[in-house]
N, CA, C and O of each residue as an XYZ file, in Angstrom:
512
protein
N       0.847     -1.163      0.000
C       0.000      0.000      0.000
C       0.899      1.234      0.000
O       1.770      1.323      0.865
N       0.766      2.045     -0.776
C       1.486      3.531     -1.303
C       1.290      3.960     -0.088
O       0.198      3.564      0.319
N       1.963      4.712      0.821
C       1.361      5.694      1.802
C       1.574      7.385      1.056
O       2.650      7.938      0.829
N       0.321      7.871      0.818
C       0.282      9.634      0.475
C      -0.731      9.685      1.022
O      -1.460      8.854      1.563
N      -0.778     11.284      0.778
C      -1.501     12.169      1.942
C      -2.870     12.017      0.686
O      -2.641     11.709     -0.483
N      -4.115     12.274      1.175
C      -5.209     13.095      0.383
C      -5.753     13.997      1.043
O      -5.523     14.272      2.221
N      -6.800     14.713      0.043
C      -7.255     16.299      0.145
C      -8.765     15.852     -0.059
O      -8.987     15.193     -1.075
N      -9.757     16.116      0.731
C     -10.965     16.624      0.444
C     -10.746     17.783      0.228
O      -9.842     18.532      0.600
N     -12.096     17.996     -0.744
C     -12.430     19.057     -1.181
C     -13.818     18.877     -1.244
O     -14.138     17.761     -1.652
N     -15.161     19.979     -0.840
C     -14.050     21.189     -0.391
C     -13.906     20.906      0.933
O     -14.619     20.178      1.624
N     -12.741     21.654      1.304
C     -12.629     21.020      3.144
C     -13.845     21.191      4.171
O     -13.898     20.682      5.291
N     -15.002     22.164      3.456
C     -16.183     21.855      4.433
C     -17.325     22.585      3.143
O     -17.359     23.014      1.990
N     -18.121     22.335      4.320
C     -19.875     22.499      3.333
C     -20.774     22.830      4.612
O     -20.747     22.232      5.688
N     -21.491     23.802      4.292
C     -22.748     23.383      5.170
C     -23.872     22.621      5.539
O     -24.003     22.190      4.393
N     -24.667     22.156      6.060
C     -25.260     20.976      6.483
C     -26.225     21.882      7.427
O     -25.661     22.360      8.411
N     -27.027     22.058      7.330
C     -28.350     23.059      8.307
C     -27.635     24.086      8.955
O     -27.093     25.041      8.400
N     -27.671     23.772     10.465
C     -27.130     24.424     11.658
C     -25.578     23.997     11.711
O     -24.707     24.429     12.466
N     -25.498     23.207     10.886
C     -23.765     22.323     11.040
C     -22.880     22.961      9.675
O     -23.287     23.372      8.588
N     -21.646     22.860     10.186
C     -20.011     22.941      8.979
C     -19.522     21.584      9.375
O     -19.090     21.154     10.445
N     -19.754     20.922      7.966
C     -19.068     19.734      8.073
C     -17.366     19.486      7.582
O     -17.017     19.508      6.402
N     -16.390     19.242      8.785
C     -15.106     19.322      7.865
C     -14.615     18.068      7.849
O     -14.090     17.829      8.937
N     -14.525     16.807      6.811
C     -13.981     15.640      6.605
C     -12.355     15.564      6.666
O     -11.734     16.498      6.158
N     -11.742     14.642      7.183
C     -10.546     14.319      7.307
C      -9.745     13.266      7.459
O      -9.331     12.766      8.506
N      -9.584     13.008      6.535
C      -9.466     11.320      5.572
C      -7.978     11.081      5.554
O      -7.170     11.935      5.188
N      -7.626      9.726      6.020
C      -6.338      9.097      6.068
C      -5.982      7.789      5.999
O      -6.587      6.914      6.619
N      -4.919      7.558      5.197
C      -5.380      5.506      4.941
C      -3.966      5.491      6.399
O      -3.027      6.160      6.828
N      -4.500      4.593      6.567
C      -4.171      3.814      8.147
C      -3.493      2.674      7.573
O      -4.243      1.797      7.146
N      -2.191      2.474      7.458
C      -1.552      1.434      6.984
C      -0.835      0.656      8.526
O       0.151     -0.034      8.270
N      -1.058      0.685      9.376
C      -1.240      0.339     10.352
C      -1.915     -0.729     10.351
O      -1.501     -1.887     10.290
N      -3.149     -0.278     10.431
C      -4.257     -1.110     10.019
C      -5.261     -1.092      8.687
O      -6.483     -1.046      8.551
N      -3.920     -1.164      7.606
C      -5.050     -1.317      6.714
C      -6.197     -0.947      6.355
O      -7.080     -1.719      5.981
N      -6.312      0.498      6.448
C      -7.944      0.620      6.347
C      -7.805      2.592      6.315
O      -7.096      3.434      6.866
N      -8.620      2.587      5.608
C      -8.929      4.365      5.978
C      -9.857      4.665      7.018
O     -10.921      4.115      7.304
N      -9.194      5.757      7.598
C      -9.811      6.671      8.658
C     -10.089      7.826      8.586
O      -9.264      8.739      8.644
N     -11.526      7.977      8.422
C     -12.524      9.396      8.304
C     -12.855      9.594      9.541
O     -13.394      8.710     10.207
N     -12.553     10.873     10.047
C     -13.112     11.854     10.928
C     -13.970     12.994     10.266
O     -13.574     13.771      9.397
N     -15.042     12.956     10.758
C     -16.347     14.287     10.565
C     -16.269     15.000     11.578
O     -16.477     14.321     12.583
N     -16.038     16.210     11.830
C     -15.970     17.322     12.316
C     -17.281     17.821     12.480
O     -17.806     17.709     11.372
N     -17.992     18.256     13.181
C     -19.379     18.870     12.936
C     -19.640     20.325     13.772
O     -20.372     20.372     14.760
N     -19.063     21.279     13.326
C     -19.269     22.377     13.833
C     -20.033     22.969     13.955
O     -20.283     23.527     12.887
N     -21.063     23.422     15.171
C     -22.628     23.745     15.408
C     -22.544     24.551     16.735
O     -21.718     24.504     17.647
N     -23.681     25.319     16.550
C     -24.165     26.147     17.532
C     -24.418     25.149     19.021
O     -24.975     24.058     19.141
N     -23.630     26.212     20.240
C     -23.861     25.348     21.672
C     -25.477     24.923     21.723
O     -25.493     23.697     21.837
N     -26.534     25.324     21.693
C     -27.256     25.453     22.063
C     -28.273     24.240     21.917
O     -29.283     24.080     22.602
N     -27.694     23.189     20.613
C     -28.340     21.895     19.752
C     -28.261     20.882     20.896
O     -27.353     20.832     21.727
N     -29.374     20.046     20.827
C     -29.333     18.660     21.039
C     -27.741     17.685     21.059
O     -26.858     18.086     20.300
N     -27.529     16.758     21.713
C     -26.259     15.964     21.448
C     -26.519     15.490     20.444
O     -27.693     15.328     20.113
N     -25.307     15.068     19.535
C     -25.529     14.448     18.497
C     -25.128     12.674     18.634
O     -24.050     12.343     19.127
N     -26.222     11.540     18.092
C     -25.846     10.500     18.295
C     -25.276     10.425     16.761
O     -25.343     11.088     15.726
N     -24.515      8.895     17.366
C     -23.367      8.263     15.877
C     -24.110      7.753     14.621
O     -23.653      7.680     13.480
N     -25.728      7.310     15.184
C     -26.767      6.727     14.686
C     -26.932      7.598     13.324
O     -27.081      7.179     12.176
N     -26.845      9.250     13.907
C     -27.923     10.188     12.872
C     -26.710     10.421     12.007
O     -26.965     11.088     11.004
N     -25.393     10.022     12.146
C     -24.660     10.377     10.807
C     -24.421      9.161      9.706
O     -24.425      8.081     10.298
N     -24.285      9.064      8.767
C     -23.614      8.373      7.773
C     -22.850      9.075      6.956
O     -22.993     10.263      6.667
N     -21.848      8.171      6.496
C     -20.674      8.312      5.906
C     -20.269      7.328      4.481
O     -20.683      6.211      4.789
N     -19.697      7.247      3.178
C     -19.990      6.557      2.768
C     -18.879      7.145      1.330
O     -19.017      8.072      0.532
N     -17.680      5.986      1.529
C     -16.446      6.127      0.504
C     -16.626      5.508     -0.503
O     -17.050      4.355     -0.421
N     -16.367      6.070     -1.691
C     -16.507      5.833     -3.332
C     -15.792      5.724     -4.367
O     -15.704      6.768     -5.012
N     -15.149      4.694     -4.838
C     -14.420      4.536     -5.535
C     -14.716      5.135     -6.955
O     -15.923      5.250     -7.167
N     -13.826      5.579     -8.067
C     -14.141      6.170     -9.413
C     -15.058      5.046     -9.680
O     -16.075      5.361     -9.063
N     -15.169      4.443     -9.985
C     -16.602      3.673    -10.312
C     -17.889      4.155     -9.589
O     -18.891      4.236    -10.299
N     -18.015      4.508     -8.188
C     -19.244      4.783     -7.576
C     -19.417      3.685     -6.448
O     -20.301      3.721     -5.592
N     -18.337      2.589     -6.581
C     -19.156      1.731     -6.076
C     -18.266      2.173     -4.188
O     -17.349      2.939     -3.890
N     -19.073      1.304     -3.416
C     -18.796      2.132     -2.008
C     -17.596      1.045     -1.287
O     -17.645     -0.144     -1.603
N     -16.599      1.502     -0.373
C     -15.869      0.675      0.504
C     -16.534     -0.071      1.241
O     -17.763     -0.126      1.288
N     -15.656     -0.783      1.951
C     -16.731     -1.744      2.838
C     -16.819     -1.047      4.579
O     -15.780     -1.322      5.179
N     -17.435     -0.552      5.109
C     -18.262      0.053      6.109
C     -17.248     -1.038      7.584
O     -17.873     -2.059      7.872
N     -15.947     -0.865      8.362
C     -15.523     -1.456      8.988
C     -15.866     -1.483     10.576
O     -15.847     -2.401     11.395
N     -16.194     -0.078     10.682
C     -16.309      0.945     12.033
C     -17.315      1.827     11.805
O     -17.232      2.151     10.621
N     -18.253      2.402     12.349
C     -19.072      3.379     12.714
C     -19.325      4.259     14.075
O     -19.140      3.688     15.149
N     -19.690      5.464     14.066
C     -20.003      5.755     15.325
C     -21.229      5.312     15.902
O     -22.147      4.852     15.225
N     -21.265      5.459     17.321
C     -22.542      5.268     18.073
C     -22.810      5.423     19.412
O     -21.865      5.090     20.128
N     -23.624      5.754     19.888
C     -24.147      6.670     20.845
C     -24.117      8.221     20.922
O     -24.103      8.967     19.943
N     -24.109      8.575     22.136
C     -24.165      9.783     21.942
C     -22.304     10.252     21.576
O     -21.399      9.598     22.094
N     -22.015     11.456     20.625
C     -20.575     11.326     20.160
C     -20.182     12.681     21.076
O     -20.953     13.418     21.690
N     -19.036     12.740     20.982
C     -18.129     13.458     21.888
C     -18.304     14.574     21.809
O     -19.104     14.630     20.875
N     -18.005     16.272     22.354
C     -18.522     17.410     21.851
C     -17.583     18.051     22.639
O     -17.245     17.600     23.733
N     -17.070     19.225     22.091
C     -16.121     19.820     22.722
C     -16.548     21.515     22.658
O     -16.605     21.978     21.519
N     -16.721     22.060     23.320
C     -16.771     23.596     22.970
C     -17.416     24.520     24.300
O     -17.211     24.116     25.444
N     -18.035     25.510     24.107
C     -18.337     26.747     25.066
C     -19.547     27.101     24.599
O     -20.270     26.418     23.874
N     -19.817     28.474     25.141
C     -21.078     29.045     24.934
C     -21.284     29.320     23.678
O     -22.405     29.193     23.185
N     -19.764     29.922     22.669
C     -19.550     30.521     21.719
C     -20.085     29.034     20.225
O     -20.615     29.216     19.129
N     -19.873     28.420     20.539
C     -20.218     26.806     19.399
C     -19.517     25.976     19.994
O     -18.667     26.228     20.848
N     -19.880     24.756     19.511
C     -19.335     23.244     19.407
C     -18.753     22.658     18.706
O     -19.274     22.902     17.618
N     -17.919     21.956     18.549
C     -17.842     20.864     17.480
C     -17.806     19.489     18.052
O     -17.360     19.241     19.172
N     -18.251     18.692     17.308
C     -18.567     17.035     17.408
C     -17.903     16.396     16.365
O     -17.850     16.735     15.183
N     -17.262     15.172     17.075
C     -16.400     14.071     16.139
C     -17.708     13.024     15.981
O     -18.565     12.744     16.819
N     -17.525     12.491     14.427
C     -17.952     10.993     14.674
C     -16.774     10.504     13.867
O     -16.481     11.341     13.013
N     -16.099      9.575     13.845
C     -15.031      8.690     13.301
C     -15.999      7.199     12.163
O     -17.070      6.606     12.297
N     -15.183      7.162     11.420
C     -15.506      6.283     10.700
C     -14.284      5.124     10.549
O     -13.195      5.384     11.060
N     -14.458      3.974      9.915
C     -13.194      3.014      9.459
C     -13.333      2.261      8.205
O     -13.765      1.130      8.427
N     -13.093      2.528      6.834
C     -13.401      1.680      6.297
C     -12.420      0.842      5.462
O     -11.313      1.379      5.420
N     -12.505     -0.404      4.733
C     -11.184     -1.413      4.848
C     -11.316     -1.109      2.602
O     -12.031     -0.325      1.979
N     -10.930     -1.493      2.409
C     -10.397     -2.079      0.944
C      -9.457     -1.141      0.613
O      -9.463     -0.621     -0.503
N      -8.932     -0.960      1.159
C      -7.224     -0.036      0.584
C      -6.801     -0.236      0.048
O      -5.869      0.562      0.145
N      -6.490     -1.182     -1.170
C      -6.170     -1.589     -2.450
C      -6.921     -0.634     -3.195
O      -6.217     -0.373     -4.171
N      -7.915     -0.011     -3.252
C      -8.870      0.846     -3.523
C      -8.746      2.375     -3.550
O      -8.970      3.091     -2.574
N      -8.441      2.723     -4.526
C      -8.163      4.645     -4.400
C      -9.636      5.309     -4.004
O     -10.455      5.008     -4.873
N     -10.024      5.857     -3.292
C     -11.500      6.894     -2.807
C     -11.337      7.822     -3.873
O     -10.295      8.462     -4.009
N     -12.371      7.935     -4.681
C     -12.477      9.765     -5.104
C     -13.572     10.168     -5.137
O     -13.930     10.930     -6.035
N     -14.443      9.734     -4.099
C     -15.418     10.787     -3.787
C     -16.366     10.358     -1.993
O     -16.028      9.432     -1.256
N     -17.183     11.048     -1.801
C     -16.715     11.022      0.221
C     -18.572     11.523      0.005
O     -18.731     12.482     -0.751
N     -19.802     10.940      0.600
C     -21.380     11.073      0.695
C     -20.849     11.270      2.134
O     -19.945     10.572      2.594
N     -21.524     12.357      2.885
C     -22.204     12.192      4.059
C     -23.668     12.736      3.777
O     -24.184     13.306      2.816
N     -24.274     12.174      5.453
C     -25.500     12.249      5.406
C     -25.910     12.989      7.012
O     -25.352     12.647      8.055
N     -26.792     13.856      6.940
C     -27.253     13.857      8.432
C     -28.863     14.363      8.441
O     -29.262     15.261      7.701
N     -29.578     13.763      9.237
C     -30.865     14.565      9.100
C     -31.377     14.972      7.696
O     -31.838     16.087      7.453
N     -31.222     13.688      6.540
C     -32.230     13.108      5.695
C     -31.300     14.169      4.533
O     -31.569     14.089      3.335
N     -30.140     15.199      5.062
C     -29.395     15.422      3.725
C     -28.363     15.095      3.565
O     -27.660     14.990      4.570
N     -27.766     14.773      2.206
C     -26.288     14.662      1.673
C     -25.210     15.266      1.616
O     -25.577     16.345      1.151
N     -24.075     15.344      1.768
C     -23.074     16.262      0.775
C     -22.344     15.513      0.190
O     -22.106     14.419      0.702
N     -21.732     15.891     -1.133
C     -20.697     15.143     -1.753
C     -19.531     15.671     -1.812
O     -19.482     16.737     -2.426
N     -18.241     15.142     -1.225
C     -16.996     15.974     -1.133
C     -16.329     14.826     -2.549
O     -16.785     13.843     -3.132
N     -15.259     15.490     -2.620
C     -14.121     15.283     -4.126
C     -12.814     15.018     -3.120
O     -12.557     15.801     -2.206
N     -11.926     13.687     -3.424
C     -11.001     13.037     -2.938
C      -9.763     12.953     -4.494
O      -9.794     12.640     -5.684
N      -8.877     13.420     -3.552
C      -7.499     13.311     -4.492
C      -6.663     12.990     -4.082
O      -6.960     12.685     -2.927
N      -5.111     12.721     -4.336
C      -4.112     12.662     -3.795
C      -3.662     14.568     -3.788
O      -4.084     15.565     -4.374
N      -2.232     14.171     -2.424
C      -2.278     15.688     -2.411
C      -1.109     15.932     -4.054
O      -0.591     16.954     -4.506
N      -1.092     15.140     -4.320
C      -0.027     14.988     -5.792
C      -0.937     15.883     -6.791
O      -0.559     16.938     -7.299
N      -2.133     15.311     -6.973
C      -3.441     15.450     -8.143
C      -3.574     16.971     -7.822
O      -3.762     17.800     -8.712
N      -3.462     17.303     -6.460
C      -4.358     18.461     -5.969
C      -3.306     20.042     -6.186
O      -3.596     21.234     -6.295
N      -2.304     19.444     -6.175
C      -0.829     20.229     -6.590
C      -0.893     20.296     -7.649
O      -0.212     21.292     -7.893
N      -1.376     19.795     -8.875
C      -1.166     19.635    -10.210
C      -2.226     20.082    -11.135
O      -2.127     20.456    -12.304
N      -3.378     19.952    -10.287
C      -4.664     20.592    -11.264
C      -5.572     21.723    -10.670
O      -6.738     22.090    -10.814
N      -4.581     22.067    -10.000
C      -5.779     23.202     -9.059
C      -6.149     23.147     -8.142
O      -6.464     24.181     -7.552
N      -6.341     21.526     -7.390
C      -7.400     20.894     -6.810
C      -8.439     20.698     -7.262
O      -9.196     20.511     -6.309
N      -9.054     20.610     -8.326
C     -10.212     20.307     -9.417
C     -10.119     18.589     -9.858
O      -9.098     18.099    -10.340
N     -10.749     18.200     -9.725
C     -10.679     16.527    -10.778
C     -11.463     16.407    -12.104
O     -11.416     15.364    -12.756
């Protein structure tokens, strides 16, 4: 397995009351990529459980990794009066497998982020 860095793009999106920032790394350790979701939101929201997020890696074909790890229960939250942010972690395995494209989901919407190497992302703009 190659070890390089990749780039979501774009590094965040909005999502209702939430900034979602993805942060994707293949784990040659263990074989497997590791997505962290960031969820930056107003103090004032409900906790967020691991349940209400999905996550979901895509190979140039479309077709999806295999789902190793998920979050669940209520997820961790760090912040003040001023906002929050919340982790949910993901794990998913076929690393033989290049990602170039990243679905999350929360509260019945999508976003679609764009996955590159940081090689690709140096070379075309960051555009694919």
């Amino acid at each position: 397995m190659v070890d390089e860095l990749y780039t979501v793009t774009p590094s965040s999106q909005p999502l209702g009351a939430y900034r979602v920032y993805p942060h994707l790394r293949r784990d040659p350790q263990h074989d497997a990529w590791a997505l962290t979701l960031v969820f930056s939101r107003p103090p004032d929201l409900p906790p967020m459980k691991g349940e209400e997020v999905d996550a979901e890696l895509l190979d140039s074909s479309g077709r999806p990794f295999a789902l190793a790890k998920r979050p669940s229960g209520l997820l961790v939250e760090a912040g003040d009066s001023l906002g929050a942010s919340v982790n949910a972690n993901f794990v998913f395995t076929d690393t033989e497998k290049t990602p170039k494209s990243l679905l999350v989901t929360h509260q019945g919407q999508t976003l679609r982020f764009r996955i590159q190497t940081a090689s690709q992302s140096n070379t075309n703009g960051g555009s694919i």
